[in-house]
Each structure stands twice: as C-alpha cells, then as structure tokens.
DOKE-964814 format. One record per residue (C-alpha): residue number from 1; residue in one letter; x, y negated, z negated. Coordinates in steps of 0.05 Angstrom, whole numbers, plus 5000, padded with zeros to 4 digits. Example, Ala and Ser with C-alpha at 12.3 -4.5 7.8 and 13.67 -1.06 7.14 Angstrom:
DOKE-964814
R   num   residu     px     py     pz
R     1        A   5246   5090   4844
R     2        S   5273   5021   4857
This chain:
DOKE-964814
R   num   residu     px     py     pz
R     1        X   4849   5191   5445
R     2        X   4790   5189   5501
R     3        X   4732   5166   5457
R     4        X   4695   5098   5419
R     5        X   4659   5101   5359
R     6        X   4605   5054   5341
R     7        X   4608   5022   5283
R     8        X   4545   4969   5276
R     9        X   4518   4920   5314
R    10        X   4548   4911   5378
R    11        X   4625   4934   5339
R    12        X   4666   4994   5362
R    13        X   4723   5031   5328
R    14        X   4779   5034   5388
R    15        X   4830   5058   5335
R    16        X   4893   5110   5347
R    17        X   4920   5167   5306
R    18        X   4998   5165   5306
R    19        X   5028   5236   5281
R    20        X   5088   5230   5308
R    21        X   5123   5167   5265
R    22        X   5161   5199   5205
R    23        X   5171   5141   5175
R    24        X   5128   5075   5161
R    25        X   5173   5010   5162
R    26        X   5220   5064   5164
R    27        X   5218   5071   5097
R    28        X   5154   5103   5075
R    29        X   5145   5173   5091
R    30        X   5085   5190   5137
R    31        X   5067   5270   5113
R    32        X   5006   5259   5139
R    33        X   5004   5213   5192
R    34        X   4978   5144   5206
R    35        X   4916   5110   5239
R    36        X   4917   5048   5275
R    37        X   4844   5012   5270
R    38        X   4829   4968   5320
R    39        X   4763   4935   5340
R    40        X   4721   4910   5403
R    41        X   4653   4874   5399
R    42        X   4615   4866   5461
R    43        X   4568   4814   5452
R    44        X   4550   4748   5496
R    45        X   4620   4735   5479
R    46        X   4671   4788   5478
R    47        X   4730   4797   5426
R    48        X   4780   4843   5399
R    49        X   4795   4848   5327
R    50        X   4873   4868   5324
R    51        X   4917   4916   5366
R    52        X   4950   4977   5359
R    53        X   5026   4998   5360
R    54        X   5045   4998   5420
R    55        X   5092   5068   5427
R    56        X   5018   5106   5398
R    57        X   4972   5067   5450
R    58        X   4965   5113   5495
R    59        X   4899   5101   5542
R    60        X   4878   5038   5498
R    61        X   4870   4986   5559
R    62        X   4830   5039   5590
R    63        X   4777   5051   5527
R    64        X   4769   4978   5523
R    65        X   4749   4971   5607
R    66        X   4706   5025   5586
R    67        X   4663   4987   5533
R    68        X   4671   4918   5566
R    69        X   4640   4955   5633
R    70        X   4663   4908   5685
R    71        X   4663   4839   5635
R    72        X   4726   4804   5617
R    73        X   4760   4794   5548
R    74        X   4737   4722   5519
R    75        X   4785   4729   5453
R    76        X   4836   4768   5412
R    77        X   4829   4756   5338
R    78        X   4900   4763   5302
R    79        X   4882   4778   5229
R    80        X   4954   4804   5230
R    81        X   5021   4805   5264
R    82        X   5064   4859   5237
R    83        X   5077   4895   5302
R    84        X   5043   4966   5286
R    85        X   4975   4923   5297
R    86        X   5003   4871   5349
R    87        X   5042   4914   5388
R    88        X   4995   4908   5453
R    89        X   4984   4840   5448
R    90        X   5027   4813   5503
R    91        X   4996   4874   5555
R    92        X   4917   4850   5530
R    93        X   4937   4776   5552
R    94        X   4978   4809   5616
R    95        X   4915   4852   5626
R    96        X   4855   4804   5612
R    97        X   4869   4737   5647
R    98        X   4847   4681   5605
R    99        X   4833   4711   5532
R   100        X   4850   4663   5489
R   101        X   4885   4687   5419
R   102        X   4848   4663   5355
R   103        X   4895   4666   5299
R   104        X   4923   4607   5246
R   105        X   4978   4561   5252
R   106        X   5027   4610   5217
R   107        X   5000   4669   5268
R   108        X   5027   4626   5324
R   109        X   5092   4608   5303
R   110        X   5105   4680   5302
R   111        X   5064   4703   5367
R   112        X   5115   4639   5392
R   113        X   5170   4680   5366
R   114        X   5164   4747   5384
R   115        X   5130   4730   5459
R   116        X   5148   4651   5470
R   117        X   5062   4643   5490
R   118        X   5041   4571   5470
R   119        X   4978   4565   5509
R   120        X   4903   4598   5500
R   121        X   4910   4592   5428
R   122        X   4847   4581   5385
R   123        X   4870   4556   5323
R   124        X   4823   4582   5260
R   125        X   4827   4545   5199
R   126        X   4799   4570   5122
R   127        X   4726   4574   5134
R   128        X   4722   4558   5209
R   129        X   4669   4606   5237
R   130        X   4669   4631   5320
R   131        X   4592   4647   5353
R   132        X   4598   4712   5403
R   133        X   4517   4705   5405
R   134        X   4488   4766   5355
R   135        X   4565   4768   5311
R   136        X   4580   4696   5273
R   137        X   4647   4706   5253
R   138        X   4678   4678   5195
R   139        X   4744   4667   5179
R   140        X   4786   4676   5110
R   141        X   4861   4658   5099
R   142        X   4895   4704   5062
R   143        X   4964   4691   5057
R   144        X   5013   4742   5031
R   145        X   4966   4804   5030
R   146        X   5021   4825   5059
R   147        X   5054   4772   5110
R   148        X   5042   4692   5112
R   149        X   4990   4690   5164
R   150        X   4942   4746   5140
R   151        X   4878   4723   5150
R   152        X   4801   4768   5139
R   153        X   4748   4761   5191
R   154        X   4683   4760   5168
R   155        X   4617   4772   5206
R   156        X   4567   4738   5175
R   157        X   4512   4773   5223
R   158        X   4522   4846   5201
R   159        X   4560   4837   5135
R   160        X   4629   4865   5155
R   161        X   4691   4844   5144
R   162        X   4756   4858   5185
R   163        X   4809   4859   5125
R   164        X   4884   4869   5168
R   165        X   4920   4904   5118
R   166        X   4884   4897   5058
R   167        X   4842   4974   5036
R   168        X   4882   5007   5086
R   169        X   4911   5072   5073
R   170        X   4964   5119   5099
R   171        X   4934   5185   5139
R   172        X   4919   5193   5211
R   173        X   4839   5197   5218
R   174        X   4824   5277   5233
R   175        X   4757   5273   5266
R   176        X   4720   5227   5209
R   177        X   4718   5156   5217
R   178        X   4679   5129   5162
R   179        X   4673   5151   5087
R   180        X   4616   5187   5083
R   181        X   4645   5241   5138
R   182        X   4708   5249   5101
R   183        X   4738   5276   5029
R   184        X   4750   5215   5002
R   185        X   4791   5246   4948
R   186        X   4836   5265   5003
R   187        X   4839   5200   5014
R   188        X   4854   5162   4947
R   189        X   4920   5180   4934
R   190        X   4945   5164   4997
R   191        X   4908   5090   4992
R   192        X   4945   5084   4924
R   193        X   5009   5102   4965
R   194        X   4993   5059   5016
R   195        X   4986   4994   4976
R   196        X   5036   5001   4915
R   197        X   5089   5011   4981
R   198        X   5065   4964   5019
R   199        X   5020   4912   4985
R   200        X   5039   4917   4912
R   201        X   5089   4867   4909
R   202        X   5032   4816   4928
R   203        X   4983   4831   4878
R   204        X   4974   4766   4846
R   205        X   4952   4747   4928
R   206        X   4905   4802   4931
R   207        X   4867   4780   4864
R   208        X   4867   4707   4894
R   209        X   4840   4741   4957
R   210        X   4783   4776   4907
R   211        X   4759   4711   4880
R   212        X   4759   4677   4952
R   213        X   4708   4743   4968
R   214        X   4670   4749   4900
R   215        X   4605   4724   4925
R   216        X   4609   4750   4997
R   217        X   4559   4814   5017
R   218        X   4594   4862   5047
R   219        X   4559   4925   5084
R   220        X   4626   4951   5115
R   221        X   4705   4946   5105
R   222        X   4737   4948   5161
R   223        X   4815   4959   5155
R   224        X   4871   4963   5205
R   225        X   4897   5030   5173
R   226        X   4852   5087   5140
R   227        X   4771   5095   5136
R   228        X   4734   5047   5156
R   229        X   4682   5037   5089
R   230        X   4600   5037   5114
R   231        X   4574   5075   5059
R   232        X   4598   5056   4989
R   233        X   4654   4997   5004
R   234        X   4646   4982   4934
R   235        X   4696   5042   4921
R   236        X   4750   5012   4962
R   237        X   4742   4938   4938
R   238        X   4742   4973   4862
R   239        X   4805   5010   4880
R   240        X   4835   4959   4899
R   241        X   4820   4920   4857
R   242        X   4845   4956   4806
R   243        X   4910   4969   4827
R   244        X   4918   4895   4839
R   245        X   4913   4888   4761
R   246        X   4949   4940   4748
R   247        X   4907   4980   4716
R   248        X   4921   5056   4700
R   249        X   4913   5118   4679
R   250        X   4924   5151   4614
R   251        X   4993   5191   4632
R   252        X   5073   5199   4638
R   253        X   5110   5188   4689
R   254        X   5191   5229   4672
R   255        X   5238   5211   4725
R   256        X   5304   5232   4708
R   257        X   5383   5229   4748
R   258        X   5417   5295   4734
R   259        X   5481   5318   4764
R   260        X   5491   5382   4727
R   261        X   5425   5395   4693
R   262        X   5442   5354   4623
R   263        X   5390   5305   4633
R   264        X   5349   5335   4663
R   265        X   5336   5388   4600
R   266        X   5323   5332   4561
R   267        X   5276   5306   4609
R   268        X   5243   5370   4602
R   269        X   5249   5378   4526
R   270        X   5213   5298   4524
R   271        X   5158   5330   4578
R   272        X   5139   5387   4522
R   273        X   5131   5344   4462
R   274        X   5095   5280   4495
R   275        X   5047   5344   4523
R   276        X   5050   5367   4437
R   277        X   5015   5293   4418
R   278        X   4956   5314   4471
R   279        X   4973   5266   4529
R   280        X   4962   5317   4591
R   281        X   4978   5285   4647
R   282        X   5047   5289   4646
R   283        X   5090   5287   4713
R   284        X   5167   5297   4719
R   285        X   5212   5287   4780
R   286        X   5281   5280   4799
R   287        X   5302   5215   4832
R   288        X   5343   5257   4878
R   289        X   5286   5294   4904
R   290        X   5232   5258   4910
R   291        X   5224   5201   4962
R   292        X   5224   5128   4927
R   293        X   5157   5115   4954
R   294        X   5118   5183   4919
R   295        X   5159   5161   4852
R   296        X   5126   5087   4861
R   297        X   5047   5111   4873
R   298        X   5066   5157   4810
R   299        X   5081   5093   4770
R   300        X   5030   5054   4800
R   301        X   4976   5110   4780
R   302        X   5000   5127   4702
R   303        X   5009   5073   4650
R   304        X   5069   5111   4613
R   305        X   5136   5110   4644
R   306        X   5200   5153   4620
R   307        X   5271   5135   4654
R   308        X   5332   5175   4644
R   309        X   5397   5182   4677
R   310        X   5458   5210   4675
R   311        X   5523   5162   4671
R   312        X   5552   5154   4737
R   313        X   5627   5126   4745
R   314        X   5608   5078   4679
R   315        X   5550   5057   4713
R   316        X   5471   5098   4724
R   317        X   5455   5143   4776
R   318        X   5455   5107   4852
R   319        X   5383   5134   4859
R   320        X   5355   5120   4797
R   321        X   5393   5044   4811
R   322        X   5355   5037   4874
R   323        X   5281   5053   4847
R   324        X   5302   5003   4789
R   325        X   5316   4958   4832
R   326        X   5256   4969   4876
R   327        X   5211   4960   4812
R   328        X   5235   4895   4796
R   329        X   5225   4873   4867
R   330        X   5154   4890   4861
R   331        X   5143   4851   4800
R   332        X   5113   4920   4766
R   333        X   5071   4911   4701
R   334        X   5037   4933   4651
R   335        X   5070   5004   4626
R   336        X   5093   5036   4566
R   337        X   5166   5042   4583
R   338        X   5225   5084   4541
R   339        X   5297   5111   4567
R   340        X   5348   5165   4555
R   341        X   5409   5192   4589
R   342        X   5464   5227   4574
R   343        X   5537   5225   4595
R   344        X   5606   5267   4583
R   345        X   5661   5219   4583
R   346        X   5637   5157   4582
R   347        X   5572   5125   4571
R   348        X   5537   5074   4630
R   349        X   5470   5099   4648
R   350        X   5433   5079   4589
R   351        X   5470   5021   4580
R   352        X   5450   4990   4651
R   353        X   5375   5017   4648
R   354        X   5376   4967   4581
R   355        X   5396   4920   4636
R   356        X   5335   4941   4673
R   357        X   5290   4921   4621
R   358        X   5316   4852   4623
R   359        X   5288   4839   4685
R   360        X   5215   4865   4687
R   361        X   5159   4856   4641
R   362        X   5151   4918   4614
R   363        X   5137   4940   4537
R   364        X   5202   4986   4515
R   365        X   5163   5027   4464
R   366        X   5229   5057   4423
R   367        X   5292   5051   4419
R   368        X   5336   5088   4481
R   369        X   5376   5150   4465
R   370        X   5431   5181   4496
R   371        X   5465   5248   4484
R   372        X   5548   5257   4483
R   373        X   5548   5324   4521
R   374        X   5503   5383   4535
R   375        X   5440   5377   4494
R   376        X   5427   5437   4438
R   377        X   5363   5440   4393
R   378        X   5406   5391   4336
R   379        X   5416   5339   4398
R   380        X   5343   5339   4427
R   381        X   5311   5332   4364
R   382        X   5332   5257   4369
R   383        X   5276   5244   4424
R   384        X   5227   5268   4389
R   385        X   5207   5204   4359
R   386        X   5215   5170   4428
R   387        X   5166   5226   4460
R   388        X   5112   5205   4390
R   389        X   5120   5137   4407
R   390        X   5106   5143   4482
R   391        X   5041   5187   4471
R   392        X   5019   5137   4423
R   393        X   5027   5086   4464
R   394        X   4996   5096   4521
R   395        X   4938   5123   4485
R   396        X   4923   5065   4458
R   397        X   4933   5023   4519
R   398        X   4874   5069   4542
C-alpha cells in the first residue's frame, strides 16, 4: 500500500490490507481478508496509535517518514499487544531513536517478554491524559476486551476514540476506509464473525467497557481491524453492544453430525416443521462441513439453537464434541436450545449432548429424542412436538 488517508484533525489512517493469511489465530478463516488499522497524528507532538503485522507491512516505515516529513517519532501508543497490531514495534523503536512506548503496566510486562525493552516506557494509568498540542489524549483501561492490557485511547480534542480490538471486524478494506464509502451490510456479518470468534468469550468485559464509555461523545471509532466509523458510530457501538448482551434474532440455528445421512434426515424433517409454525429464518449445517467459526456467528446471530448427532463409538460426533466444547468456553447465553440424534447399535450422542447442557446456561425447551435406526414417517413424527416447542419458543423470546 503507497497511500495515507486522513482521518480528522491532524489523524491519518496508515492501515494494511492482508489477503494472503488464510487463517486468523490460525483458527478463524479469513474468506475475505483482513485489515490492519494503524494510526499516526502529526501534531506539536508526534505519535502512533498501534502497529501492524509485521509479515503484511510492507512499505509502513516509509508511509510514516512520509507524513512525519523530516520530524521524529515522540511516542508509540500500545492500546494492544497481540502481535498482528504489535508486530513492528521493535523496527519503530530500531527506526525512530528515542520514541518512548506509552502503554500500562500489564502492556510492559509483555513488550518485556516478547522484546526484553525496559526503558522509554511511559506508563498510562485509568484516566491519565497525554497533550500532543491540538489532540488531548485520554486514556481508558479495558482489560480483557480481548487480552489483559487492552486499553482505548481517547482524544478529547476531536472526539475519537482508538478502540484496539474492540468494533473491529474481519475483511480486508477494498478501496473504502470509512462507513459512509462502503456497504455496510457487507460488513455486518463479518463484524458479528469477528467478535463472537474473537471477543465473545469476554462479553461481560465489553459491557463493563460500555458503562466506563456511556457518557463519552464520540465523533469517530477508530478500530485496529475493519472500518473505521466517522459517520454514524452509533451503529457500531449498538452492534456491539448488542452482541455483548446477547441479544438475537428471531431464528434456528440446525446443526446436525451425520455419518450416513440418518441424522441428518431428521435434521431436515425438524427444519420443515419449525418452518410449518411460521419461524422463517431457519438455517441448517453439518458440523463436518462447515468451519467452527461460521457455525459460532450463526449461533451468536439466532436465538433458537437445534443440536443433533449421530452416536459415535458410544460417545457424539468428534465435531459436534468440539463446537460443544467451544460453546461452553465462551460462556454462550441466552438461546432456546433442544437435541436429537440417532444411533444403530448403541446409543451415546444424545446421551453426552445431555451432558452438554449441564455445563452452559441455556433453556432446553423439550425433552431430547433419539431414533433406533433409519428414520421412516412413524419415527419422525416423534420430533414434531420438539420442532412446536422450539418455534414457540423463540417466538416468544422475541
């Protein structure tokens, strides 16, 4: 990338586009790409807001000579350390003689860690503010949105606030910067992606983060991944901040395990009669092909969930173990949950999602059912009351 964009004031977007990682964390599949946001205001005093990875860097040192036009770097801000946004840290301080890193007491221990730097550090408490002449910045702890040491920078001056993590979004920028010059609807599901992957887990941190920003004015959202928010950052903080509650939509989410097609016609056969009782949105997958992190946004977004799986040497499916296991580590909440399966020999897959339910705080909205063999119209007319209950029930939560 060979450009700057302005953002306000005397701010500039010095972000990156990476297209080539398949994988975020690798974990979290990357369709479309990610964007690295990173920030330079040139004022009396000069300072960066975050870094980039450094394998998608490219000519970074050389668009930040290019703003500073012949002045030096006076400070690196560190609202985060996961290494996608401090991954040229160590070549700004090799680069720029004397910049002194502002970050908190828990940013240090691991800038310590990963670099062994103990000097120029400008240690930022909760509150603390930092005068570069027109930009008074202000700084916010948030810990655990995602790491310990996230922090926000806020500048008082022109009403924006540098948020690390926190409204970012998977996507690589194409062209538009800001909201108002992209689809934002392109956008949303990818946000949702973004944080029930990354940030979810957290989201009792994010809603103490809220209250910490409730009577703060903010013009513009500036995040280390996605759009950076001029126009209507209301939308993002709403977002957000509903996802953080866990608020969803009216809908049904039908993943099933199915090694030879048994359960997954009566994942099917639950699909057609939860669509009979008028819920529409209605969305069925196969653990085995679908990527863990699509099935999670899917959860996040709908407030109805159907598991089903197959039994699996006495036990449930490996896949469908892993994303139950991945939903209890993220503490998910607030859906209408039933379960079926089926099994030939022996039973185990229902019997271990019951397990499941032990372990997350989720309503089970009828009893679980579970067919001995291949399912026939006599068999599936058993989940009929399971598919009335779940349209009820998630109608109502709505």
């Amino acid at each position: 990338m060979y450009y700057s964009v302005h953002v306000v004031g005397r701010v500039h977007w010095i972000g990156v586009n990476d297209r080539r990682k398949r994988l975020f964390e690798n974990i979290w599949p990357l369709d479309r790409g990610i964007s690295y946001n990173s920030y330079l205001i040139v004022d009396d005093k000069t300072a960066l807001v975050d870094t980039v990875e450094d394998r998608a860097a490219g000519n970074y040192i050389e668009r930040i000579e290019a703003l500073l036009n012949g002045r030096g770097l006076d400070y690196l801000i560190i609202n985060h350390m996961e290494p996608d946004h401090s991954g040229e840290i160590k070549v700004i301080l090799d680069h720029f003689k004397g910049v002194k890193l502002v970050g908190n007491v828990k940013t240090f221990k691991i800038v310590e860690a990963y670099w062994g730097i103990k000097e120029n550090l400008f240690e930022v408490k909760d509150g603390d503010t930092l005068d570069l002449g027109h930009h008074k910045l202000k700084f916010v702890m948030t810990p655990w949105v995602h790491w310990p040491e996230t922090m926000m920078t806020y500048d008082q001056t022109e009403q924006i606030i540098f948020t690390g993590d926190a409204f970012g979004s998977f996507g690589a920028l194409d062209g538009g910067i800001f909201d108002d010059e992209i689809n934002i609807d392109y956008f949303e599901d990818e946000m949702r992606r973004y944080y029930s992957n990354i940030v979810g887990k957290y989201s009792n941190m994010v809603q103490k983060a809220f209250a910490k920003l409730q009577d703060v004015p903010i013009k513009v959202v500036a995040s280390t991944h996605g759009p950076v928010w001029r126009s209507n950052p209301s939308k993002v903080i709403e977002l957000y901040n509903k996802w953080s509650r866990f608020d969803a939509e009216e809908g049904v989410v039908i993943i099933y395990a199915s090694m030879y097609g048994n359960t997954e016609a009566i994942a099917d056969y639950i699909g057609r009669k939860i669509a009979e009782q008028g819920i529409k949105n209605i969305h069925i997958h196969d653990v085995s092909r679908a990527h863990l992190g699509y099935l999670i946004n899917e959860i996040w977004k709908y407030n109805g969930l159907v598991l089903g799986s197959c039994a699996y040497n006495s036990e449930m499916f490996p896949l469908m173990e892993q994303l139950t296991r991945e939903l209890i580590h993220m503490g998910i909440k607030n859906k209408k949950l039933a379960l079926f399966g089926s099994y030939s020999w022996n039973g185990g897959g229902v019997k271990n999602l019951k397990k499941f339910t032990e372990e997350v705080d989720l309503e089970l909205v009828a009893e679980p059912v579970e067919t001995y063999g291949k399912p026939n119209i006599e068999k599936l007319k058993q989940y009929d009351e399971l598919a009335r209950k779940m349209a009820e029930s998630v109608r109502k939560a709505n």
